[in-house]
C-alpha positions, -999 to +999 in steps of 0.1 A: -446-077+290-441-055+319-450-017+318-428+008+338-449+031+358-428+064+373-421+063+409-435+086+437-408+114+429-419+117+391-455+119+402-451+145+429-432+165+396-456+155+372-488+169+388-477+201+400-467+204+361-495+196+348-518+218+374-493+251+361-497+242+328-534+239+332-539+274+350-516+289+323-540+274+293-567+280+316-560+321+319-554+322+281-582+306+264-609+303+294-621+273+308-650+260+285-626+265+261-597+245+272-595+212+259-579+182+279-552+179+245-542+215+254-537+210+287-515+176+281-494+197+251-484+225+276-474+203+301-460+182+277-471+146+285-495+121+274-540+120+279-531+089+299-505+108+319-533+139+328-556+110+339-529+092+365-530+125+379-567+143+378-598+132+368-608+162+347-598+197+342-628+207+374-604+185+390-574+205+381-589+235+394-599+217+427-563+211+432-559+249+430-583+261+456-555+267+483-531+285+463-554+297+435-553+337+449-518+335+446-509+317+412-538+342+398-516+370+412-486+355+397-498+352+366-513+386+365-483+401+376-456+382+356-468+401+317-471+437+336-431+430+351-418+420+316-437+449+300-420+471+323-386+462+317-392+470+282-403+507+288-372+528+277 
């Protein structure tokens, strides 16, 4: 039986996914808190999936260390935008 594995284009999408899904459970529940299961249901794919890609969630935040300023001031900034909008 032969199993499919995605090609390089579905793997350079899948990671990135799976890192901004990570950050976003990450901000929201704290690390020691975050489970590997949560991280794989907000980036909607499989344990085995996460794995092909990291090799734990310290590894997921490795990943981050170049951008990690910049997706924190995203995601800081993103509630306190919406919450403006909704000021009458």
């Amino acid at each position: 039986m032969h199993i499919a594995r995605p090609g390089p284009g579905k793997r350079r999408e899948t990671r990135p996914r799976i890192a901004n899904a990570s950050m976003r459970v990450f901000l929201a529940n704290g690390f020691e808190a975050t489970t590997l299961d949560m991280i794989a249901a907000a980036a909607d794919v499989s344990r085995h999936t996460f794995f092909s890609s990291f090799d734990s969630k310290d590894a997921v935040l490795e990943s981050w260390e170049g951008g990690l300023a910049d997706a924190l001031r995203t995601a800081i900034a993103e509630p306190a935008a919406a919450r403006l909008c909704d000021i009458p």
